[in-house]
N, C-alpha and C positions, 0 to 999 in steps of 0.2 A: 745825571740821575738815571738815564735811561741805559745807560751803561754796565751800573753798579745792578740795576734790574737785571740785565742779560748776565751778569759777573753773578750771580747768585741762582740765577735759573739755571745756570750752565754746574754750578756747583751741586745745583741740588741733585740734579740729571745723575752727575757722576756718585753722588752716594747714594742715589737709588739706583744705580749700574753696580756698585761695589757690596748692597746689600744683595741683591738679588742673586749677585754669584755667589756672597756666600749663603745664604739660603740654598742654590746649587749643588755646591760643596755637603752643606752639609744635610740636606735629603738625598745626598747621592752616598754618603759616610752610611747614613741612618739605613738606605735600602741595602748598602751592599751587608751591615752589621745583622739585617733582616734575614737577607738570602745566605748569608754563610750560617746564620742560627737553623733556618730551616732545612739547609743541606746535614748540619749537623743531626739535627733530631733526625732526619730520612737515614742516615747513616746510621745511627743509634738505635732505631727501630728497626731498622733492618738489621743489624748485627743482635737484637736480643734476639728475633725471630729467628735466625737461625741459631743462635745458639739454644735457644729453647727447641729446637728441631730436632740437634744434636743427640737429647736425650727426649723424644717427644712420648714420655710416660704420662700416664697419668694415674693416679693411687685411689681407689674407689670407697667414696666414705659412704657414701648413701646408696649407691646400688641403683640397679636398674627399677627397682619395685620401692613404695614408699615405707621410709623404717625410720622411726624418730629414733631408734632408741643407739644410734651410734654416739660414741662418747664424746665430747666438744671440749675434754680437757685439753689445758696449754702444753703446747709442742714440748716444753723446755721439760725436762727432768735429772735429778743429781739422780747421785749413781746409784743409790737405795731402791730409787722405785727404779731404773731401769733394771735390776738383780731383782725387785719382784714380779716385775714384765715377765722377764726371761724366764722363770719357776711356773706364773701363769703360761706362759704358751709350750712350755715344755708340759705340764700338765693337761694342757688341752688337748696336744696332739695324741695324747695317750690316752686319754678320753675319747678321743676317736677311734683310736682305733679298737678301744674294747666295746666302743659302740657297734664299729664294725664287724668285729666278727659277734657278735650278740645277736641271733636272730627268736629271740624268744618274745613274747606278749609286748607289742609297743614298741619294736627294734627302729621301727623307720623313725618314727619318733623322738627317738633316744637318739641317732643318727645325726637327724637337723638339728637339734640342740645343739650336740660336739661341735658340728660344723656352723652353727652360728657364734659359738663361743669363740674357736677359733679364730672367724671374719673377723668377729668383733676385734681382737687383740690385734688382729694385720692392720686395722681400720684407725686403731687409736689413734697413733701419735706419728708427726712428720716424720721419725725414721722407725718403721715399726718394725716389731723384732722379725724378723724374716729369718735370718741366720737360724736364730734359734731354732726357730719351726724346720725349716731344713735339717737340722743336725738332729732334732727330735721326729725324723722321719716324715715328715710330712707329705712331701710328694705322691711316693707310691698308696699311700691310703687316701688321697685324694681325687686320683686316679681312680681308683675301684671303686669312686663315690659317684664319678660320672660314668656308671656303667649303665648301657642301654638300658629301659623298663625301668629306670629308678626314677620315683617323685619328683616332680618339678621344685618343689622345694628345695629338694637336695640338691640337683643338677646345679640351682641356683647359686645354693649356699657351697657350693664349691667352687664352681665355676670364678665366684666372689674371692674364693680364699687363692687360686691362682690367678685372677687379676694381678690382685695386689703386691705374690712375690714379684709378677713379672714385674711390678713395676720400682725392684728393687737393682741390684748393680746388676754388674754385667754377669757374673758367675752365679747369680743368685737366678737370674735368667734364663739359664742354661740349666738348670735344675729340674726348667721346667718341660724340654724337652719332648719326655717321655706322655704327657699331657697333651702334645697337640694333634696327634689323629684323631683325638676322643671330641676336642676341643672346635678344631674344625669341621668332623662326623655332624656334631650339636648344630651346626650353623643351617644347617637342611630344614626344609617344608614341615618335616615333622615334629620340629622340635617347637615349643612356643616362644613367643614371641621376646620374652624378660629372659630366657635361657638361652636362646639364641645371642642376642643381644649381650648380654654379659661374656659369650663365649666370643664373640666380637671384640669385644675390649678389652681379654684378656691379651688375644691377635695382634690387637694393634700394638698395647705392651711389649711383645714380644720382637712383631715390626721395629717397632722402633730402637729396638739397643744396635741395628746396623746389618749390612749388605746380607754379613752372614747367617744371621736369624732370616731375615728376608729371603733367603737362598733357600733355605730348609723350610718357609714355609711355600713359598712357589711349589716349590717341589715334590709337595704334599697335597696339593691342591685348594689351597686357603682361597684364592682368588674369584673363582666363578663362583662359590655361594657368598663371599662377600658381597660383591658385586649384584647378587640375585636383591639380597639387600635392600639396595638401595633403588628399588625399580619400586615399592609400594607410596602409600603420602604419610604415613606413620614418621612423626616426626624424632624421633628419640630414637628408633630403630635405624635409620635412615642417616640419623650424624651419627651415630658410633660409627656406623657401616663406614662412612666416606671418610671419617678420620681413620680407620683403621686402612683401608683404603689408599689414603695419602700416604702413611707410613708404608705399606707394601711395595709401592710401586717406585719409591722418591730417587730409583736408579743407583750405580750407575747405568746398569743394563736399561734399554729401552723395553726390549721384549714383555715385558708386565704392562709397560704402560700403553702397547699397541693390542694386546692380547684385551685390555681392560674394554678401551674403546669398541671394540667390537663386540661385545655380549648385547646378544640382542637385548632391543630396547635400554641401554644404559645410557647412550646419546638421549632421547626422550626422556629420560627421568633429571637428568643434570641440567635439559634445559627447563623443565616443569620447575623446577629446584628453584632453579636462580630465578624463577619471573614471580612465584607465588610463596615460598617459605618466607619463613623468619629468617630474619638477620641472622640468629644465630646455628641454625643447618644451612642458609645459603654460604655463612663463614666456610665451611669442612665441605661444600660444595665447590666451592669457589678455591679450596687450596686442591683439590682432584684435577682441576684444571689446572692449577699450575702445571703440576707436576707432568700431566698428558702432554699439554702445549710446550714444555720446556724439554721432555724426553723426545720423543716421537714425534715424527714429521707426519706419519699417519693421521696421528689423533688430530695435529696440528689443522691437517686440510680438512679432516671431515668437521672439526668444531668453526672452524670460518663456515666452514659452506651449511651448517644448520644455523648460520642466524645467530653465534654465543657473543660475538663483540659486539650487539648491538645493545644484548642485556646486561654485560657487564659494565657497560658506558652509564645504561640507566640506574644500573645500580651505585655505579660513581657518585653518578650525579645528585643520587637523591636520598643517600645515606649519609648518615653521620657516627656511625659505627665505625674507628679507626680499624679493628680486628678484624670488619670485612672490607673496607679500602682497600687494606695493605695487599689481600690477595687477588 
């Protein structure tokens, strides 16, 4: 009897030894099926990220300034209304420009109409006719629209209407060219603050279609008023700047992003940035730094030694924003 006890206790040992491994087996199947999913999604999020960098446009539907009245029709359209698009903006631009040269009773007036009409139709729809607007002249009378002394209005409502080519292809971008000493001039003390701002994010548009846009704007002097920028606590002023920003500097040349570092007080406003903003400017704060820390060795040692990876830990740790994790 006492036998058959130990012949059973000894039985039982071994299938609680043979569950236990597999239990083993299979939390060790389960964690590894975990960490290869979590590897995957880190690889997946980071290949959208940059591909979304790739082309890091953005198409401006609401503006710097509040405007209900942009249209919230569906993306999608057959080819009738895209041929009535294409007749409105061909029309509009020719309304500009008879606005433009019109300087009789009400001219400024008749002005920002043209050029809100046009926004409008840049504004519509996810691929808005730009083309068109290009081939119906639009650039050079948009140009003369940001001509020094004119209405903030207008600066505005232009500034709006070349955002949004820039944020069309690559050749549609290069159109815009002729637009950026006027575009970066705007970004100055004098200029206010929704005209600056919009002239910003035309920049960054710009920035971002690649090295070469990037090249012509360095070299035109986009950087230090960007940069001025981003020194105030104006929150909306402040993330155009640093997105536009990230797009100027994102290399390969480091020289931008050691040059950037160094404008007085910009170290102090990126640490102000990342301890007291929102989530959403510490985001386009938080990717300035990539780019500084990843280019230049400069930027690299002056950002350790002001203190930045103590705040980025903090803000690791106590976000739950994936879009500012990631940077």
């Amino acid at each position: 009897m006492g036998l058959s006890n130990d012949m059973s206790f000894n039985n039982g040992k071994r299938k609680m030894k043979i569950i236990m491994k597999m239990c083993s087996v299979i939390w060790f199947l389960v964690g590894n099926v975990a960490a290869q999913r979590r590897r995957q999604n880190a690889v997946t999020v980071g290949k959208e990220r940059r591909e979304s960098l790739v082309r890091a446009k953005r198409l401006c539907r609401v503006g710097t300034s509040a405007d209900g009245e942009v249209s919230s029709d569906s993306d999608m359209m057959v080819d009738e209304e895209q041929s009535i698009l294409e007749m409105q903006t061909s029309s509009a631009v020719e309304e500009l420009k008879s606005a433009v040269a019109y300087h009789g009773k009400g001219a400024m007036q008749k002005r920002v109409n043209a050029l809100r009409e046009l926004r409008r139709l840049l504004s519509r729809f996810e691929f808005p006719p730009i083309e068109t607007a290009l081939k119906a002249g639009a650039i050079p009378v948009l140009v003369q629209c940001l001509a020094f002394g004119s209405p903030d209005e207008q600066l505005l409502e232009a500034a709006w209407c070349l955002t949004n080519i820039a944020a069309g292809k690559q050749e549609e971008t290069k159109a815009l060219l002729p637009a950026l000493p006027l575009l970066i001039a705007h970004l100055g003390e004098k200029s206010s603050s929704p005209v600056a701002e919009q002239c910003a994010w035309a920049l960054g548009n710009v920035a971002g279609e690649g090295e070469e846009f990037r090249n012509v704007l360095l070299s035109q002097g986009a950087l230090p008023p960007l940069a001025r920028m981003m020194l105030p606590n104006k929150g909306s002023t402040v993330r155009t700047a640093a997105w536009a920003l990230s797009n100027l500097i994102k290399g390969p040349d480091p020289k931008p992003a050691t040059e950037l570092i160094k404008v007085d007080g910009l170290l102090d406003a990126i640490l102000r940035h990342l301890k007291r903003a929102d989530e959403e400017l510490t985001t386009e704060v938080a990717w300035v730094v990539v780019y500084l820390s990843a280019l230049s060795n400069v930027a690299t040692s002056l950002l350790v030694k002001s203190g930045v990876l103590q705040l980025l830990v903090e803000r690791l740790a106590t976000s739950n924003s994936l879009q500012l994790l990631i940077p």
